[in-house]
N, C-alpha and C positions, 0 to 999 in steps of 0.2 A: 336412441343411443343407449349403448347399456351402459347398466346401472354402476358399475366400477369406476365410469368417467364422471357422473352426474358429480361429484363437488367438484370434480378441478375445474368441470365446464359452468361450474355458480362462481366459483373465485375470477376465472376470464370475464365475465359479464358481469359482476359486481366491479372488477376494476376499471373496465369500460365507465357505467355510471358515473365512478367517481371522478374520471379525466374528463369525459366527452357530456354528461347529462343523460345518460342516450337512455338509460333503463330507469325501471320507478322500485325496482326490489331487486333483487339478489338473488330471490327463492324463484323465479322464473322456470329454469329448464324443468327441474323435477316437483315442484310447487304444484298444488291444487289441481281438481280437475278443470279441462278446457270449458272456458266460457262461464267458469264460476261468478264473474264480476269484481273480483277480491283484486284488479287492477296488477296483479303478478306479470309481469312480462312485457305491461305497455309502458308506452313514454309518456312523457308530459305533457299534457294538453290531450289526451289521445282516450276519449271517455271508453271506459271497461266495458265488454262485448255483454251484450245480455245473457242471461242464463240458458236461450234458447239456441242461443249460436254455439253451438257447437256438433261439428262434423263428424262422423263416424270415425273412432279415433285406430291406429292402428296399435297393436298388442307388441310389434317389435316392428319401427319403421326399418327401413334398408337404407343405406347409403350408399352413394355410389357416387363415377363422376360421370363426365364423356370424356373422353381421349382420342378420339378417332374412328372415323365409321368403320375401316375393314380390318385385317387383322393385326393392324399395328396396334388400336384402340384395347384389341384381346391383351397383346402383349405388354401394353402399357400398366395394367391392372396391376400386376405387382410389383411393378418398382414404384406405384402409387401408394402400395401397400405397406411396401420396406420405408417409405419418408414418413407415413404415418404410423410409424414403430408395431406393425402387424396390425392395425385394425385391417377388418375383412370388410372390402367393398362388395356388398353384394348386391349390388343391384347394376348389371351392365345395359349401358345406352349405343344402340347406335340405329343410323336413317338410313331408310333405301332411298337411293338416286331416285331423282324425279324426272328425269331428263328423258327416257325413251317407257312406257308402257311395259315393255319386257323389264327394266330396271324393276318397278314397284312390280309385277310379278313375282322377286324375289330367286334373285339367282340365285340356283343352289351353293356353287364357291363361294360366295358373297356370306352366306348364313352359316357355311358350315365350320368355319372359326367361332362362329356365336355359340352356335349348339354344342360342341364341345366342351367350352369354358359354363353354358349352364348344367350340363349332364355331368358335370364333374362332383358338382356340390346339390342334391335336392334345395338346400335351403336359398342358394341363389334366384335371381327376378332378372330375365330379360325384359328388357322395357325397348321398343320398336318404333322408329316414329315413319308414317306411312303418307307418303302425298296422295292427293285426291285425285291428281293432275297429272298427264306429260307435261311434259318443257315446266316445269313447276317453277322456275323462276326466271321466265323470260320476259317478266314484266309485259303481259299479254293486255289488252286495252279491256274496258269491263264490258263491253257488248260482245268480247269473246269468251269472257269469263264466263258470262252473265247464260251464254250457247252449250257452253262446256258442262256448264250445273244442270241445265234441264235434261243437256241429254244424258248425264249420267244420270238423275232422279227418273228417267224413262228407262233403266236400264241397261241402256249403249257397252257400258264398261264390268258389268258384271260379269266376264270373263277372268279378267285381271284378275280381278277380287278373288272369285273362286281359286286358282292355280296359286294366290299366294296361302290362301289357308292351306290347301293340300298340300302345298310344300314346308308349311310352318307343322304341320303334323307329322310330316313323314321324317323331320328333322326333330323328329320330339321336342319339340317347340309347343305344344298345343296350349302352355298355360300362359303366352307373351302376353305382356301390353302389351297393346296397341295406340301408340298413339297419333289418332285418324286427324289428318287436317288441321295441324297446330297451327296456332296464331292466325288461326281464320278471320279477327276482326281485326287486323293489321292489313296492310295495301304490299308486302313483300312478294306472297305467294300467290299462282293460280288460282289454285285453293280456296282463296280469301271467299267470304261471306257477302260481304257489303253490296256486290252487284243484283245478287239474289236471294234475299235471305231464307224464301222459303223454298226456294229449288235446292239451297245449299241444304237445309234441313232434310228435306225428302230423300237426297242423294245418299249422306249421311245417312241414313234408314236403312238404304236401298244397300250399302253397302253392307253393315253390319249384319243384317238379314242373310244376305249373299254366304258372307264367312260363316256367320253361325251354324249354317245349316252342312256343312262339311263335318262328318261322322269325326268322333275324335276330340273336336277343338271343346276348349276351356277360354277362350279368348276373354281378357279384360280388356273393355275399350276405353280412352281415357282422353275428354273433352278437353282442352288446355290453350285458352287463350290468353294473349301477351295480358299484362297486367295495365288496368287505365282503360280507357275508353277506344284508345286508337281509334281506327277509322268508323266504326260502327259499335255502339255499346255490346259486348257479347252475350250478354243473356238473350239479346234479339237471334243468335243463333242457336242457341240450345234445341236439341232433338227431340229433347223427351228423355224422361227414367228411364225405359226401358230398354232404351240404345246405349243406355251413356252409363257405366259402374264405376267411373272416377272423373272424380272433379280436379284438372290440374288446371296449374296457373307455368306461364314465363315470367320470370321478374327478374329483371335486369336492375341495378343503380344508373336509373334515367330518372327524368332527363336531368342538364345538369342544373346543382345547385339542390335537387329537391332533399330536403332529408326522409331519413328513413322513416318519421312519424309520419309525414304527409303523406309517402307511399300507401301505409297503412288506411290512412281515410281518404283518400283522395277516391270519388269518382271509380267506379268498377274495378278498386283495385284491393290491398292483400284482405282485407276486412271487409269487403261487402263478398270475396269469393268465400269466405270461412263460412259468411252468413248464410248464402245463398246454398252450400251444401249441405248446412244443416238441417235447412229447410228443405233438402229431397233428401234428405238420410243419405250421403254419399261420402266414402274417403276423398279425402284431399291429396295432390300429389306436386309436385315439383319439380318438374322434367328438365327446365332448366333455370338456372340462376346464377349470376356473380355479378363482377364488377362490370362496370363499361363507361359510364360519360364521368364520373366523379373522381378518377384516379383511384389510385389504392387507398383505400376508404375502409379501416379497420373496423370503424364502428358501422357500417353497414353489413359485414359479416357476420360482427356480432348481432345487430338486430334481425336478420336471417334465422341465424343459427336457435337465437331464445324463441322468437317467432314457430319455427319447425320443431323445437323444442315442446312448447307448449303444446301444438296443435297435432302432430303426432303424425306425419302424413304417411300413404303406402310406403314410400319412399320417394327420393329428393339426389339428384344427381348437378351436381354442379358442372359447368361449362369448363373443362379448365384448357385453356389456351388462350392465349392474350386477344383482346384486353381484359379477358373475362376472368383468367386462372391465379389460381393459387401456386400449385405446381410447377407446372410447366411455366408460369410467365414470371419472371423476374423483375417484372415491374413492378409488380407490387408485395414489396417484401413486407410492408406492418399484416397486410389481410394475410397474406401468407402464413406470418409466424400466430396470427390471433388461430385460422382455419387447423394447421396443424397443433396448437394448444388445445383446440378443445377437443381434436379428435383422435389426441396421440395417446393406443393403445399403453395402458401402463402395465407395465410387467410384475408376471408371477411374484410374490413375497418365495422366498425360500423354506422347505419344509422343516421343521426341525426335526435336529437327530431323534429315531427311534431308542426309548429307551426301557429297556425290557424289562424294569422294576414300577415302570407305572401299568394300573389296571386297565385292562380293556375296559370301555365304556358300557357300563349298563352292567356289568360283573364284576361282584365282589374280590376286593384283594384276597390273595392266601395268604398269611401269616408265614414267615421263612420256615423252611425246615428244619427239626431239631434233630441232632447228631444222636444215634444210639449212645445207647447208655452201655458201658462197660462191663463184662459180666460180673467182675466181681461186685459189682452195687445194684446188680439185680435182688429178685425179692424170690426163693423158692418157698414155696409152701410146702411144708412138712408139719401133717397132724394139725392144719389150721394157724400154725404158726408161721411167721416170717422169718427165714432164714440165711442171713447173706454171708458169702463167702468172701466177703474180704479181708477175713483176718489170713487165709491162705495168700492172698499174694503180699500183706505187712511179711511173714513166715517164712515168702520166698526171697524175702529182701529186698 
């Protein structure tokens, strides 16, 4: 977040603390470097991350939200922009259909609202979420799964793969995330890990491989399993370094009841993924996030917010559509007004008047100028003498 907002976003979370308990300092968002131990940012009960935990941090994370996968999602971006008084979302999200092979191919009209909106701004970040799968949420039984992983780790689908880099390049797209195969250790998607974990691994490989080698691409791929255990611990899926250049988590407010501290310790969730990226030197990212079983839960925005604050991710795109939004859902007005407080662009001070008697910086004042002198109080030299003529104008009256 820049730095213009970092104290209104310490005054939001500082008054969190004092209503809810939720924080242990105040100095959180812009406070100490990540994983120092100095306990900034965590809640009670909730022992400070060791000194070694800490993720490769990013120098100006991005924000963003989702709004929509096609080009509604494009257009939504700035009236997302206008309710957060001109903060610049830059970081846009949106998923290719999982449903037919030619989808995750990556239609050209499908992308070319995306590409647009990043070719507008360099500093903007597409972030891309890519199934592994056709019918990607057919809820398919795991011995099809289980069919499906091996033969793409044999190769089978390295077509696909290829014609979506080619297209993600010819659409100067070449620097997207990518994010391959989310919530692989959940039971939702195709996709999913749990039938196979080492065919799901290899596959994984086999794709990144695929893409990389298409002249052109910059691709960041970006590991990102739901937060918790779900169906199979996720570390059991990870690829390897050399596949994987971001560590993202899903973190939803589930299940219900739980608070935000326990999120943070509980079982492969927000604190053991900080840990575990630290320990392969990898950015952290946060493809998606908001509300969902606990209602509108201000103090779980704010523990989010100080959270991503601290740790600094590539960037962080919130879910916004109900039940998950800020924006767009109306449900939950306190997350709402807490989400738009801390990230409401604050405006220009006004310049003050130029005023042409003050010195330019770093140069000497002139002293005013003095009006000639009169002739008659001039001084003529005559013989070494001074001689003034103003007894001729006393003479002239």
């Amino acid at each position: 977040m820049r730095t213009h907002r970092r104290e209104r976003i310490r005054v939001i979370l500082c008054g969190g603390a004092v209503t809810a308990g939720l924080l242990a300092s105040c100095t959180v968002l812009p406070g100490g470097a990540p994983g120092s131990g100095s306990g900034r940012g965590e809640h009670p009960g909730t022992p400070p991350p060791s000194a070694s935990a800490a993720p490769v941090a990013s120098a100006d994370p991005l924000v963003g939200a989702f709004l929509g996968s096609g080009d509604e999602g494009v257009r939504r971006i700035r009236g997302m922009e206008r309710w957060l008084g001109g903060t610049r979302l830059r970081a846009g999200h949106t998923y290719l259909p999982g449903r037919l092979w030619s989808d995750i191919e990556g239609d050209p009209g499908f992308l070319e609202p995306w590409a647009r909106w990043r070719r507008a701004d360099r500093d903007r970040l597409l972030v891309l979420n890519v199934p592994m799968a056709a019918r990607n949420e057919a809820r398919l039984p795991d011995r099809r799964v289980r069919a499906l992983l091996r033969q793409g780790a044999a190769g089978h689908f390295d077509g696909h793969y290829r014609t979506l880099a080619e297209r993600l390049v010819r659409q100067r797209l070449a620097d997207t995330v990518l994010v391959l195969g989310w919530e692989m250790n959940g039971t939702t998607y195709t996709h999913r890990c749990g039938p196979d974990p080492a065919a799901w691994k290899a596959y994984w490989r086999r794709i990144v491989t695929t893409m990389r080698s298409v002249p052109g691409q910059r691709f960041r791929f970006d590991f990102a399993p739901s937060r918790g255990r779900d169906a199979i611990p996720w570390p059991r899926c990870y690829p390897g370094d050399d596949v994987v250049d971001v560590l993202g988590m899903d973190a939803y407010d589930q299940p219900a009841g739980m608070p935000f501290e326990e999120q943070v310790r509980e079982p492969y969730g927000l604190r053991a993924h900080i840990e575990f990226a630290a320990r392969h030197r990898k950015p952290v990212s946060y493809p998606e996030w908001g509300l969902f079983r606990n209602g509108d839960n201000a103090e779980y925005v704010r523990g989010m917010l100080a959270w991503m604050g601290r740790y600094k991710p590539l960037y962080q795109t919130i879910s916004d559509y109900c039940p998950h939004g800020v924006w767009r859902c109306h449900r939950n007005p306190t997350s709402s007004a807490t989400y738009r407080m801390a990230l409401f662009a604050e405006p220009r001070p006004p310049k003050p008047p130029r005023q042409s008697e003050q010195p330019r910086p770093g140069r000497p004042s002139r002293p005013p100028a003095t009006p000639p002198r009169p002739w008659w109080e001039r001084c003529w030299n005559v013989g070494g003498h001074c001689v003034r003529l103003d007894w001729l104008r006393l003479w002239a009256g």
